[in-house]
C-alpha positions in Angstrom: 0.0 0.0 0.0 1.1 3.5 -0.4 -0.1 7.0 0.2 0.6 10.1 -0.8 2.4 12.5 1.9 4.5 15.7 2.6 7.2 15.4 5.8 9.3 18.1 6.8 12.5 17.3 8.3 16.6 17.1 8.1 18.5 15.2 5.6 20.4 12.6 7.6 23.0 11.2 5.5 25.0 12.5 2.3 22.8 12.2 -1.0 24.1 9.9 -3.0 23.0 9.9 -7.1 23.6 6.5 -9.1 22.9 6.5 -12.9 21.1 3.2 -13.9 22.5 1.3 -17.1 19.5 2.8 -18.9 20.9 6.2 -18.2 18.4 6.8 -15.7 19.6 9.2 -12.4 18.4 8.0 -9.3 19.1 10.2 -5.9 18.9 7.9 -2.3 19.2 9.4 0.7 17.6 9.4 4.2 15.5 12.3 6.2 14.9 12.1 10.0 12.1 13.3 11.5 11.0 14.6 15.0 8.2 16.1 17.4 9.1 18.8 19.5 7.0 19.1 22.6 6.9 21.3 25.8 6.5 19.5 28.9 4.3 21.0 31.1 5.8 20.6 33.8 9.0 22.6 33.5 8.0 24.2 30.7 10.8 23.1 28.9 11.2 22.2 25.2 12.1 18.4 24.2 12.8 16.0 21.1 10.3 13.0 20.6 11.7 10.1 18.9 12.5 10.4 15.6 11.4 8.6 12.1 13.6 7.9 9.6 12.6 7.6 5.8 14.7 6.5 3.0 13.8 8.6 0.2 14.1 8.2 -3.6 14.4 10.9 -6.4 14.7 9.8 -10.4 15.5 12.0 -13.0 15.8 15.6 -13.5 14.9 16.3 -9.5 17.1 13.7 -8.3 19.8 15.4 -10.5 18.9 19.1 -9.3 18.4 17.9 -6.1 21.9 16.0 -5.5 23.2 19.9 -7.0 21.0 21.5 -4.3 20.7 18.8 -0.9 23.4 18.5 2.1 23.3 16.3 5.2 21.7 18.4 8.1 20.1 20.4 5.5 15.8 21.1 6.6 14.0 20.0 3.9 10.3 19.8 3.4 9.2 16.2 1.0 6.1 15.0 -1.3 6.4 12.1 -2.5 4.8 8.5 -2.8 5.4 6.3 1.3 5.6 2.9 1.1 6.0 0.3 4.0 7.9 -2.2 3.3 9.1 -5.1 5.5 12.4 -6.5 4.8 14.5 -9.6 6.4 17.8 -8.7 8.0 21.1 -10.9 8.1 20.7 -12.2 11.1 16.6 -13.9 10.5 15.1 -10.7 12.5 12.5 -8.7 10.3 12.1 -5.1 10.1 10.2 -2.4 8.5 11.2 0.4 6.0 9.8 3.2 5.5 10.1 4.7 1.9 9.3 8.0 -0.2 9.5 8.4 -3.5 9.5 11.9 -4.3 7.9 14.3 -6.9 8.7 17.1 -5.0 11.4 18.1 -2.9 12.5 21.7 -1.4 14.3 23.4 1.6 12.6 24.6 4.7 12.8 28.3 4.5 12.3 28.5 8.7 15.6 27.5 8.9 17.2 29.3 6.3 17.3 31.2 2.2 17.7 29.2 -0.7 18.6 30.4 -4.2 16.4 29.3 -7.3 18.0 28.5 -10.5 15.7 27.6 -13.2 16.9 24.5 -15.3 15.7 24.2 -18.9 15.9 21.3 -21.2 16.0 21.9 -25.3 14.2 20.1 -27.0 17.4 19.8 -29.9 20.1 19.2 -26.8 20.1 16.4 -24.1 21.9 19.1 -22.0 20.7 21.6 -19.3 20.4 25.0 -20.5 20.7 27.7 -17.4 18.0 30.7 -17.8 19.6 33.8 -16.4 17.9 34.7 -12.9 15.2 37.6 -13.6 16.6 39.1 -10.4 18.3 42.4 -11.4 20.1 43.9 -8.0 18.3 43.5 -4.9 14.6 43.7 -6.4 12.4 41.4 -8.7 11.2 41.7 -12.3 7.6 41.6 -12.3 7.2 41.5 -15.9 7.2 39.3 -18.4 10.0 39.0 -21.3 7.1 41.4 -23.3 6.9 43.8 -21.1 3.5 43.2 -19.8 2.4 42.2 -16.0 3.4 38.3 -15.0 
């Protein structure tokens, strides 16, 4: 079974991108999650225990992504989660849980990020690079035309 979700937490180990024999790019790499609560009592802030996903990204946002994505970096997910139960080496069984992304972004509580805008051309297999619209410290809000975007 699998369901649709969005988490929001810190990448826990360095992304790692493979490229399949069939030239496809596939990013791995795993995102802890945690619930912060105040107790009460002393009024003091602590970490519940934490969730670990291993997350997938294929293609064009596993390759942005592997540009973009650091351990410790807060990131917020959509993807695909799928429970999976696995054997280990030694008989025991365990579960997995899994995310296949569609969507993957930083956390901007914790931080800025920079957009880049990646195109593909139809006549290249390339990445073309779109200049940023960003002129100084303030936004075009226009289109190439002239007119409102």
């Amino acid at each position: 079974m699998s369901d649709l979700v969005t988490i929001r937490g810190i990448v826990g180990t360095e992304p790692q991108l493979s490229i399949t024999p069939k030239g496809v790019a596939i990013l791995k790499f795993r995102v802890a999650t945690h619930e912060r609560k105040r107790d009460l009592e002393t009024g003091q802030w602590a970490d519940g225990p934490t969730n670990w996903y291993a997350v997938s990204a294929f293609r064009a946002l596993g390759e942005n992504s592997m540009e973009s994505l650091a351990q410790g970096d807060h990131v917020m997910i959509f993807g695909k989660l799928q429970i999976r139960e696995f054997e280990r080496a030694d008989g025991s069984r365990g579960n997995s849980a899994d995310i296949e992304a569609f969507s993957i972004g930083h956390d901007m509580r914790f931080g800025t990020s920079s957009f880049n805008r990646i195109r593909v051309d139809a006549s290249e297999s390339d990445h073309v690079q779109q200049p940023s619209r960003l002129s100084g410290t303030e936004a075009s809000w226009q289109s190439d035309e002239g007119e409102a975007a």
